[in-house]
C-alpha positions in Angstrom: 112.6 99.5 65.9 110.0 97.1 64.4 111.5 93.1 63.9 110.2 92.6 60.6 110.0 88.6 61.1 107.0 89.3 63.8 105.0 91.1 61.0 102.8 89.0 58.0 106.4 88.9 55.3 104.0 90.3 52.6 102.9 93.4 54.4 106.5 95.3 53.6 106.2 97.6 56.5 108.4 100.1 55.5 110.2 101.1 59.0 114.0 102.0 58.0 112.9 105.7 57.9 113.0 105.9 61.9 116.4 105.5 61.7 117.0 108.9 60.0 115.2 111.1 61.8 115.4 112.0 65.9 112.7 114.6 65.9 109.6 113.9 67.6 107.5 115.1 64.1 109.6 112.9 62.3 108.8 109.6 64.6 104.8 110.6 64.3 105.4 110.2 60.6 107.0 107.5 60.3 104.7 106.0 63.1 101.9 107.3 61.5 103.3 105.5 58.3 103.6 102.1 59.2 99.9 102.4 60.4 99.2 103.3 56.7 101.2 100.6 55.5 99.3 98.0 58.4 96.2 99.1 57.1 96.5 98.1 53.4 97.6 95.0 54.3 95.3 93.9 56.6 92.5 95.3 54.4 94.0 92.9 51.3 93.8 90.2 53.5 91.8 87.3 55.3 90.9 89.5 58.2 89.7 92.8 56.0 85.9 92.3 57.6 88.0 92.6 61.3 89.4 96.3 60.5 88.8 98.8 62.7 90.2 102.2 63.2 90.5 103.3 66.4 90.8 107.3 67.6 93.2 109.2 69.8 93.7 112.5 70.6 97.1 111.4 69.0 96.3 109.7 65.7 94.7 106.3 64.6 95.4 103.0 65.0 94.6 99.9 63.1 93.1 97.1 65.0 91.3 94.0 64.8 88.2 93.3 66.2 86.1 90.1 66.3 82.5 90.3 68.1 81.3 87.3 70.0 78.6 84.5 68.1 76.4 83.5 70.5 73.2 84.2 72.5 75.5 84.7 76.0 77.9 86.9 76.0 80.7 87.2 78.3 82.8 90.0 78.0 85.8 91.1 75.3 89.4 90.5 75.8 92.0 93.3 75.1 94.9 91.8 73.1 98.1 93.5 73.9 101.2 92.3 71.7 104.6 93.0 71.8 105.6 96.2 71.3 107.3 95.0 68.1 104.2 92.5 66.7 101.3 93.6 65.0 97.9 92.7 66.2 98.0 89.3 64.3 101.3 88.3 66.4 102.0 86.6 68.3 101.2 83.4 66.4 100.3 81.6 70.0 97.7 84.3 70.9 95.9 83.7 67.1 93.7 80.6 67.7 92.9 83.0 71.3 92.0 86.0 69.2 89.9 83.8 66.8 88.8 80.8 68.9 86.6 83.1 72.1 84.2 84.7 69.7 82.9 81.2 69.4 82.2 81.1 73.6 81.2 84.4 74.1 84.0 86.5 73.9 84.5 89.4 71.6 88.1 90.3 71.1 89.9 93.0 70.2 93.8 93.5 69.1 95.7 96.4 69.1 99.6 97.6 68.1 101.5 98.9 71.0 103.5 102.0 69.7 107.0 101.2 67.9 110.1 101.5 70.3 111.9 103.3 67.8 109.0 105.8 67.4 109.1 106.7 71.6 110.4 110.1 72.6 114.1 109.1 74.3 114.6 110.5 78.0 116.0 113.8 78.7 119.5 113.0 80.1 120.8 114.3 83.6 124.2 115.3 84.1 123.4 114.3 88.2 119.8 112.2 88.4 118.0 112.0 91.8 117.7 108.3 92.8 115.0 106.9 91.5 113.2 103.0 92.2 112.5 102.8 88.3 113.6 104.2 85.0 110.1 105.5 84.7 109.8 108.6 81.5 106.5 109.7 81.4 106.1 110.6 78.0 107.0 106.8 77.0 104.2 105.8 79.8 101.7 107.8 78.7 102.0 106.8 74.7 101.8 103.3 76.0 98.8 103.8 78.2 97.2 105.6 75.4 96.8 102.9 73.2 95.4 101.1 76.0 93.4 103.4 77.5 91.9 103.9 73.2 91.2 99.7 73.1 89.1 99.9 76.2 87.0 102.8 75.4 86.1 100.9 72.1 84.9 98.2 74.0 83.5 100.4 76.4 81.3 102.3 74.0 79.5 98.6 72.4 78.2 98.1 76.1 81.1 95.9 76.9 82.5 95.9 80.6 83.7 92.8 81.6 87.0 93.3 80.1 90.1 91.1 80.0 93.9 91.9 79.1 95.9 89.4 77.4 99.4 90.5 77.5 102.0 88.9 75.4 105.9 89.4 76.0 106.5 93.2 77.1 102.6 93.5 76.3 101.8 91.7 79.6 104.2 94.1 81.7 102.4 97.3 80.6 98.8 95.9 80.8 99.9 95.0 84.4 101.6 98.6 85.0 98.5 99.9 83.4 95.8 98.3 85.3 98.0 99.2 88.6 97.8 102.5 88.0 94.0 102.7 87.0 92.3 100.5 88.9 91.3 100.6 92.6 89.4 98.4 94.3 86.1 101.3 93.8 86.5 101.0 90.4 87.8 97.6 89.4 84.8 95.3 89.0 84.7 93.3 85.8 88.6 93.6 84.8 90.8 90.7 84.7 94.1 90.4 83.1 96.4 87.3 81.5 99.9 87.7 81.1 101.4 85.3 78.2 105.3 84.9 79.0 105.9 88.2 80.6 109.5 89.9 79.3 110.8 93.5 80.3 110.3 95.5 77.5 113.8 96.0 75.6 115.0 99.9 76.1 111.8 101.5 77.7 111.7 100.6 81.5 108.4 100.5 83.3 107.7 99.8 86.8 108.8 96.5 88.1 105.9 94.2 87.2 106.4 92.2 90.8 105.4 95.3 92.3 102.5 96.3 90.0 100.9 92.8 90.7 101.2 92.8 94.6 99.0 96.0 94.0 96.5 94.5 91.7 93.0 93.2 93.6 91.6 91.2 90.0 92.0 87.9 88.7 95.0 87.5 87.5 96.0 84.5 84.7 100.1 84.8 85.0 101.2 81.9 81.9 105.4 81.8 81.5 107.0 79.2 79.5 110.1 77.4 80.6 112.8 78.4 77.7 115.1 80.1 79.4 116.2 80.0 83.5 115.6 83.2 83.5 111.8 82.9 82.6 111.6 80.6 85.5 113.4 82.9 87.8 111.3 85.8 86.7 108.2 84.3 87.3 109.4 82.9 90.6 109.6 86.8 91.8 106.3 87.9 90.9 104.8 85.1 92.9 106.9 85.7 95.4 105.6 89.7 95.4 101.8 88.7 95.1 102.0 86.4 98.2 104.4 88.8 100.0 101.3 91.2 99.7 98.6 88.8 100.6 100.7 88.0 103.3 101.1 91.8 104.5 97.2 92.3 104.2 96.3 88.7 106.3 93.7 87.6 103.0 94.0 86.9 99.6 93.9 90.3 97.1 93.1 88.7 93.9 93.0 85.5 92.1 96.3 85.2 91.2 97.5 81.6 89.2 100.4 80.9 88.1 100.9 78.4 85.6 103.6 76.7 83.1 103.2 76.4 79.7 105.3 73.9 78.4 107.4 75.1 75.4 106.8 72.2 73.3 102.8 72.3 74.1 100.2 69.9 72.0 97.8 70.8 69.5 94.6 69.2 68.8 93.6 69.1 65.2 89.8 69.6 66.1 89.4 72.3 68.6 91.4 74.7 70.6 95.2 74.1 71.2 96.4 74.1 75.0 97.1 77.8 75.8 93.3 78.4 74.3 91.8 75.9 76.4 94.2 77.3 79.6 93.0 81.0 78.6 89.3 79.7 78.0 88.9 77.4 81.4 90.5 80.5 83.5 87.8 82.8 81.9 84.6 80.5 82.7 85.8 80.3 86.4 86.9 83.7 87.4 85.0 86.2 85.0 82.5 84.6 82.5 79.0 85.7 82.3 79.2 88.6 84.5 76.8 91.4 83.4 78.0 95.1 84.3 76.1 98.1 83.9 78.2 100.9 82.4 77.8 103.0 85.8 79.8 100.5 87.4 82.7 100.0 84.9 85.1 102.5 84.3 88.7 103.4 82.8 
């Protein structure tokens, strides 16, 4: 279910109805809904010249897209929210969205499916032991709105691409790209993980794991409000180096950095997390060109 506070208070996304249904029609609806509702806002608002509908085999989606503004481009950025934010949330990732069309970056943010709206796993009176709470259908909703943001991009002649994940956005761009990509196929992808949190109620594969596998630049930003942030984030660099270890070289460009909770703004220019974002891009995937032969999903 949808936390209203992470959504613009005027857009009155109606989302109470998912409570009184448990049929998978039902959850389309109301899903289906709440991108109706999404839409009217956004297109009675600031960012109405940034609409875009996006196509899937399952519906639409509402997104907002910003193409670069200048002679060089360098490549889009996928922004992945929450599951329960809209594309303008998080309020951190906003100057990011709005701020890398001025160097070169076109970006592009998308809804992750509601929680609520997710088909709940079959249970099992005696379940075979399994290494993750992994349902498939959940997955594959997930990876479709992914997989739908890419091919976007992919069809303006865009393939240097970048994820930014925020919250449980960053665990299912990482599961996603670890289940895509291969080192044949992974040329011009990058992805940046913005305090990375286990999505509430819908397992996915442990994210340690999913970045040990990952051979791309990797951007991996936690903040330090809770011990178990810390903790957390002291695992997945533990996993990564366990796997460069295992392999005797390094198998990406992994960083790992802190963002302070209480970070400084600067009233003329970029805050901090936009300039940690922007100098991470220019030194590990800015200006690359890709021909679309070489890029794929």
């Amino acid at each position: 279910m949808i936390n209203g506070k992470h959504w613009p208070a005027t857009a009155k996304i109606v989302i109470c109805a998912s409570l009184l249904f448990s049929s998978s029609t039902a959850m389309a609806v109301t899903e289906q809904q709440q991108m109706e509702d999404l839409k009217k806002y956004f297109t009675q608002s600031i960012v109405a010249d940034q609409l875009v509908d996006i196509s899937m085999s399952s519906g639409n989606i509402t997104a907002l897209f910003i193409e670069q503004r200048t002679a060089s481009p360098q490549g889009a950025i996928l922004i992945i929210p929450d599951t329960e934010q809209s594309p303008m949330s998080p309020e951190l990732l906003e100057q990011v969205r709005n701020y890398l069309p001025d160097v070169g970056w076109s970006t592009l943010a998308i809804p992750l499916p509601d929680p609520a709206s997710l088909p709940i796993p079959a249970r099992q009176l005696s379940p075979a032991p399994q290494p993750f709470n992994y349902n498939p259908d959940q997955t594959e909703q997930m990876y479709e709105r992914i997989r739908a943001g890419i091919d976007f991009l992919q069809q303006r002649n865009i393939f240097n691409l970048v994820l930014i994940g925020f919250g449980s956005g960053a665990d299912w761009s990482a599961a996603y790209m670890s289940e895509q990509l291969t080192q044949e196929n992974n040329e011009g992808y990058g992805l940046i993980m913005v305090n990375p949190q286990t999505p509430r109620n819908i397992p996915v594969p442990d994210l340690p794991r999913n970045l040990s596998t990952l051979t791309i630049p990797v951007l991996d930003i936690y903040f330090d409000q809770a011990q178990a942030d810390t903790v957390r984030a002291k695992q997945r660099k533990a996993a990564v180096a366990r796997a460069e270890s295992k392999r005797n070289k390094p198998i990406n460009a992994y960083l790992q950095i802190l963002h302070p909770t209480a970070a400084s703004r600067f009233a003329d220019g970029p805050d901090r997390l936009t300039r940690s974002i922007w100098g991470w891009l220019k030194t590990n995937l800015g200006g690359k060109q890709l021909k679309a032969g070489k890029a794929t999903q």
